[in-house]
C-alpha positions as CSV (number, residue, x, y, z in Angstrom):
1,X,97.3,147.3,95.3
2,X,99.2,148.6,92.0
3,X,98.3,147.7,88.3
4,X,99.7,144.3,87.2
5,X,103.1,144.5,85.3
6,X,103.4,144.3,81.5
7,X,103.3,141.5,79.3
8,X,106.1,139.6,79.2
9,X,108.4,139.7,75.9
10,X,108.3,137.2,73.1
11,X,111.1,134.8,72.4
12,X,111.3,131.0,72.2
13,X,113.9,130.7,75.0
14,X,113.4,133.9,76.9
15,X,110.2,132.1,77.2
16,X,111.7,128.7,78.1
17,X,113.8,129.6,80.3
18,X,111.3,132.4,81.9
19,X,108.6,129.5,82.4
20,X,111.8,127.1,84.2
21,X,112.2,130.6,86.7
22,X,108.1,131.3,86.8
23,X,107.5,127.6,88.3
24,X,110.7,127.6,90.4
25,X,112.0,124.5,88.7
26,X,115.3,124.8,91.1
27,X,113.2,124.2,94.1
28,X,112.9,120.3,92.9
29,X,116.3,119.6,94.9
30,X,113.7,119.7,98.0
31,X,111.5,116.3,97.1
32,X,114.1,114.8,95.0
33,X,116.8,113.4,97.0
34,X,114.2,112.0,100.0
35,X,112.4,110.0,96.7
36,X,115.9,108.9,96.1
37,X,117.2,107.7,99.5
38,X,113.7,105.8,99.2
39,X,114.4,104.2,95.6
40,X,118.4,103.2,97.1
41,X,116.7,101.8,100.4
42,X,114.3,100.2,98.9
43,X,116.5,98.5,95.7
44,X,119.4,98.0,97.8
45,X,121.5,100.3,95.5
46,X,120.5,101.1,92.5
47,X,117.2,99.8,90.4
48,X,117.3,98.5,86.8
49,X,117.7,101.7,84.4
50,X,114.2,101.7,83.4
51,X,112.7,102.1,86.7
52,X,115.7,104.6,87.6
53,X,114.1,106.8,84.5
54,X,110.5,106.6,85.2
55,X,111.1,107.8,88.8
56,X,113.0,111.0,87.6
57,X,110.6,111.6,84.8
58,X,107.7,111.4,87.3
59,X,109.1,113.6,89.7
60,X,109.9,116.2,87.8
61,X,106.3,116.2,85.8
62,X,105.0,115.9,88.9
63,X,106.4,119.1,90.4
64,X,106.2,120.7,87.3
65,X,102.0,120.6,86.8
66,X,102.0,121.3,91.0
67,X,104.0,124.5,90.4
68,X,102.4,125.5,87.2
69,X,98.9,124.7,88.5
70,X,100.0,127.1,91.8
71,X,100.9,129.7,89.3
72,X,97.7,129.8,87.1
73,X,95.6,129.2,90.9
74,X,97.1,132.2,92.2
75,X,98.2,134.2,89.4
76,X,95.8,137.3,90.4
77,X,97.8,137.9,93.3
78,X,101.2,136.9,92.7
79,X,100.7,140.3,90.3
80,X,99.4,142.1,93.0
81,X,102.3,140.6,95.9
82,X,105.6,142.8,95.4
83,X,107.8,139.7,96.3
84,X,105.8,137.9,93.5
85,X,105.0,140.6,90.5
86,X,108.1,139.4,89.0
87,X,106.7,136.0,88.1
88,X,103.5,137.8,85.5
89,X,106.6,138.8,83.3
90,X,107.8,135.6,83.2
91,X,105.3,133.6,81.7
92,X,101.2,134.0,81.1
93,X,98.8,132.8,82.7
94,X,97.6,130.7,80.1
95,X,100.7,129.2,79.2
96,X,101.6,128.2,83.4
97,X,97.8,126.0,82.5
98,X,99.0,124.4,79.8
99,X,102.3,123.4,81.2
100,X,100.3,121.6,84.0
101,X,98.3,119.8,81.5
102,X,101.4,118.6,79.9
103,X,102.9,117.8,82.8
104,X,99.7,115.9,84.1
105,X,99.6,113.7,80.8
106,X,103.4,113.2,81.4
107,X,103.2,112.0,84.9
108,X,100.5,109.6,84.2
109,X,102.0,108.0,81.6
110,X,105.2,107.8,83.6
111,X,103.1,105.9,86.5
112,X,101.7,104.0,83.9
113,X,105.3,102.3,82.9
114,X,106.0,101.7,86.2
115,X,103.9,99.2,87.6
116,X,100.0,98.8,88.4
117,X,100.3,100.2,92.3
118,X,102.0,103.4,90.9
119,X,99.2,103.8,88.1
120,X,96.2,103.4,90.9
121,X,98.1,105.7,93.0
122,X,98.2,108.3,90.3
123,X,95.2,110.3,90.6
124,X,95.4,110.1,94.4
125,X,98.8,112.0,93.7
126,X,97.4,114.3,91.4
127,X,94.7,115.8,93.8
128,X,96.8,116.2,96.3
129,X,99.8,117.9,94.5
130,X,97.2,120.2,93.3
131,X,94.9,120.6,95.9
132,X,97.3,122.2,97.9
133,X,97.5,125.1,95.6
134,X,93.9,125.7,96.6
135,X,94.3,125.5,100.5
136,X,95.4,129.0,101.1
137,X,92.2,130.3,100.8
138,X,90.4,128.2,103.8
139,X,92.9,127.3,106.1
140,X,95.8,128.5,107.9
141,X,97.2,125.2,107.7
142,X,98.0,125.6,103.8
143,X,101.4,125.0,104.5
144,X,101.0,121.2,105.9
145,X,99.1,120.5,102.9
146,X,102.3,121.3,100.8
147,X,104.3,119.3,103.0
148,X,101.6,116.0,102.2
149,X,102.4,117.0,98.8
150,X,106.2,116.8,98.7
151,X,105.3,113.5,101.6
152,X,104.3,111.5,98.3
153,X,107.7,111.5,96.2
154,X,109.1,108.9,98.6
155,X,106.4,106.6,99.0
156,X,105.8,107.1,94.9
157,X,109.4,106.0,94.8
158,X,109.5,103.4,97.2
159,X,106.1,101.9,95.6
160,X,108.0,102.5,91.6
161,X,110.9,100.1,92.5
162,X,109.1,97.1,95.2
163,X,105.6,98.0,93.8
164,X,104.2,97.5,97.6
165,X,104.3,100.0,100.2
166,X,103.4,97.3,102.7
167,X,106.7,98.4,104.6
168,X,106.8,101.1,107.4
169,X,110.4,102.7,105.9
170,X,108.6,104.5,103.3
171,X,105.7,105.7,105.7
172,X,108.7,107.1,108.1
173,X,110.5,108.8,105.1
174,X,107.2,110.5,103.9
175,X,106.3,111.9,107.4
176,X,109.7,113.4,107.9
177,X,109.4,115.2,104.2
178,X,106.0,116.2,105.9
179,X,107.6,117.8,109.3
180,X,110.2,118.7,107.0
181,X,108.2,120.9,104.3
182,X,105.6,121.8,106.7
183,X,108.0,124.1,108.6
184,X,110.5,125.3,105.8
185,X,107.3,126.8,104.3
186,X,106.4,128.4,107.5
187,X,109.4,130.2,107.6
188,X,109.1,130.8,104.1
189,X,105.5,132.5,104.5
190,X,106.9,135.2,106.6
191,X,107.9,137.1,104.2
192,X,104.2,137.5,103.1
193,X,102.9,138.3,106.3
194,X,101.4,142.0,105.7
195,X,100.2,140.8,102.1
196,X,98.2,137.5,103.5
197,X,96.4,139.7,105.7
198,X,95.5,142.6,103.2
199,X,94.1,140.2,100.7
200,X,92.3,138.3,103.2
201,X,94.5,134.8,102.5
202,X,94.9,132.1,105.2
203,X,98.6,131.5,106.5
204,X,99.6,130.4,109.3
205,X,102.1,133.3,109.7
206,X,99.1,135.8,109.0
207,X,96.8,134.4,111.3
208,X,99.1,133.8,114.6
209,X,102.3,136.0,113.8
210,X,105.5,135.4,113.0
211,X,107.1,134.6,116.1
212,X,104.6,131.5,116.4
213,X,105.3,130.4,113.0
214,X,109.3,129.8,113.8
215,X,108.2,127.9,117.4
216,X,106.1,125.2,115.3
217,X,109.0,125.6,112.3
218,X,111.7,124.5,114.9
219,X,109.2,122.0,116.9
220,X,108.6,120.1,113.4
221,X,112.5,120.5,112.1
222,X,112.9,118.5,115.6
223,X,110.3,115.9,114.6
224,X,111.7,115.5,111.3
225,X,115.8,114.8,113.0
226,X,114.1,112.3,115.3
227,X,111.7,110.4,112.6
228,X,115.4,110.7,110.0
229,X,117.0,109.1,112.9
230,X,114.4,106.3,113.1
231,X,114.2,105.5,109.9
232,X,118.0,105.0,109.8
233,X,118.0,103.0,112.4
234,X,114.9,100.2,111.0
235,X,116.7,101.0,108.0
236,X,120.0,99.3,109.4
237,X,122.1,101.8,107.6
238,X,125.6,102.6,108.1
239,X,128.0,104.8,109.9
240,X,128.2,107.5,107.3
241,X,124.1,107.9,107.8
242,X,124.9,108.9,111.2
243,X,127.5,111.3,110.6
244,X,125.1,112.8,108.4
245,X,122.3,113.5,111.0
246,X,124.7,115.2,112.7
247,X,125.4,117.4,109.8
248,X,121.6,117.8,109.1
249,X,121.0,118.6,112.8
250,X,123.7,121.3,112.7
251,X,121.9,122.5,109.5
252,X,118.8,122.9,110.5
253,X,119.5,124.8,113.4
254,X,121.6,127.2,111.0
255,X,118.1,127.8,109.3
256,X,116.7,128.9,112.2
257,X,119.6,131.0,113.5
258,X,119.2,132.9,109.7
259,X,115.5,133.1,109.6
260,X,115.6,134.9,113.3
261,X,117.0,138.0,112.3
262,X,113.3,138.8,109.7
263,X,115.7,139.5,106.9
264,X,114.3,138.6,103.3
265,X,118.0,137.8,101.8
266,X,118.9,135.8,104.7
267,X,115.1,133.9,105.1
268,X,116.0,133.4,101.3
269,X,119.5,132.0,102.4
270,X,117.9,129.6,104.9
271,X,114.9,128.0,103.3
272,X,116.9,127.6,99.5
273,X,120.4,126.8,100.5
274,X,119.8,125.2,103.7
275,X,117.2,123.0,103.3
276,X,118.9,121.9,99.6
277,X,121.8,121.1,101.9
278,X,119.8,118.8,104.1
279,X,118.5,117.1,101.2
280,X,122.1,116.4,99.4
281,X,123.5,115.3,102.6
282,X,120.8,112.6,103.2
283,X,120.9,111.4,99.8
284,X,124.4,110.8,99.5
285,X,124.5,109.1,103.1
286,X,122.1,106.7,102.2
287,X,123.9,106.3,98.6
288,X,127.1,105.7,100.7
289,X,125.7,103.4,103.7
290,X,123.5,101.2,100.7
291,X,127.1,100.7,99.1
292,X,128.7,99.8,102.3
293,X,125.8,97.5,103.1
294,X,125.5,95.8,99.6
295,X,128.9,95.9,98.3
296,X,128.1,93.8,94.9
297,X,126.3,97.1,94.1
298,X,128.9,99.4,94.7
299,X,130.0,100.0,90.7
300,X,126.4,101.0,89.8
301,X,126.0,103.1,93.1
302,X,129.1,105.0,92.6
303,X,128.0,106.3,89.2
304,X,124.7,106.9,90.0
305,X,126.0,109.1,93.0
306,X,128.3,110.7,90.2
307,X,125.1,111.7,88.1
308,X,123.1,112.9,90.9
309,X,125.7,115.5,92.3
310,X,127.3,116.5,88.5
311,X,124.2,117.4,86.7
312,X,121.7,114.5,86.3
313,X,119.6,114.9,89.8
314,X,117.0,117.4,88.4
């Protein structure tokens, strides 16, 4: 292991913007459009503004104190990990701590103005989209942990706009995000394979190899096509939801075909940009087959399509 880097440099938006980079803030394309696919479902197009705004604000402070609090967990050895060492000069430690604190007050109070379901929910959400930051260090199944985590935006969604989750369409949604996440972050782990084992982490990767890793990641991606499909079909969506799971299906296996060859740019390639993909195409299939199903919607749906793909998703 080498010394830590330096501290990082002072400015207000060097350090804004460094904090947005240190807890990935991008990466909230991944839970956001399966929470909305649930909300459209579940509304029948679009809910009443408010609701519409408490679900976003939640999400994001939700991701937000799960990736700061993964930060401050594992801060001594992201500055030890040469894929990670960036992140130290980024941010402090301190500050990642703080930012989850924040972002805990923010997300209560967003489940809060909801409704009461939401609110009793909340610290059931909260140990579990921290928790998993803990997992890596006692099982090798840290990875399905993170998929649970990311498995709660749609039900939180689903339960925000009917405020029951007595329905099995949000239970299907979840458990795909859960196949889903479970085996992006497999691939994903492979690029710390050597570094797992040296500092004596648990990874799946790191404890049954790499080539193991991509069978279970392209056994679950399977799972989550077949569970999508199901849930379009009690779903009673449209055509355009099925033109999409062909896309998705031909996207998935693109992942895979990039993540073979063990290059970092190209694992990079295939769990950012592919799996963002995936997401975008499901969300705007359900936005699509919700119109074509509930036409009286179709105004309201067509702008909130409009704001999701032009700069008001994340």
């Amino acid at each position: 292991m080498t010394s830590p880097p330096e501290k990082p440099r002072s400015g207000v938006f060097r350090h804004i913007f460094g904090t947005l980079e240190l807890i990935k803030f991008s990466h909230s394309v991944f839970a956001l459009p399966f929470a909305l696919a649930a909300m459209l479902v579940a509304a029948q197009g679009v809910p009443d503004l408010r609701t519409l705004l408490c679900i976003l604000w939640c999400l994001v402070a939700a991701r937000t104190a799960a990736m700061a609090f993964n930060r401050w967990a594992d801060w001594d050895y992201d500055i030890f990990n040469p894929r990670t060492i960036r992140r130290s000069q980024l941010g402090t430690r301190q500050s990642t701590m703080i930012l989850c604190v924040l972002a805990l007050v923010a997300f209560a109070v967003g489940c809060a103005a909801i409704n009461f379901l939401c609110l009793a929910l909340c610290p059931v959400a909260c140990i579990i989209i921290l928790g998993y930051s803990l997992t890596k260090r006692f099982t090798a199944y840290s990875h399905a942990f993170l998929g649970l985590a990311l498995a709660a935006a749609p039900m939180g969604a689903w339960a925000a706009t009917t405020g029951s989750l007595a329905s099995p369409l949000p239970w299907l949604l979840a458990l795909a995000v859960w196949c889903w996440v479970f085996g992006f972050d497999l691939i994903y782990a492979t690029q710390d394979v050597e570094f797992d084992r040296q500092a004596q982490l648990y990874s799946y990767p790191a404890r049954h190899g790499v080539a193991a890793s991509l069978r279970l990641a392209r056994f679950l991606h399977f799972l989550t096509w077949l569970i999508l499909l199901s849930f379009g079909w009690l779903a009673g969506l449209e055509m355009p939801y099925w033109i999409a799971m062909g896309l998705i299906f031909f996207a998935l296996i693109a992942e895979h075909i990039l993540c073979r060859s063990g290059d970092l740019a190209k694992i990079n390639v295939a769990f950012f940009q592919m799996n963002a993909l995936v997401g975008l195409i499901l969300v705007v299939a359900v936005g699509v087959s919700v119109l074509l199903m509930h036409p009286v919607h179709a105004h309201h749906l067509l702008l909130f399509n409009g704001h999701v793909m032009f700069g008001g998703g994340s």
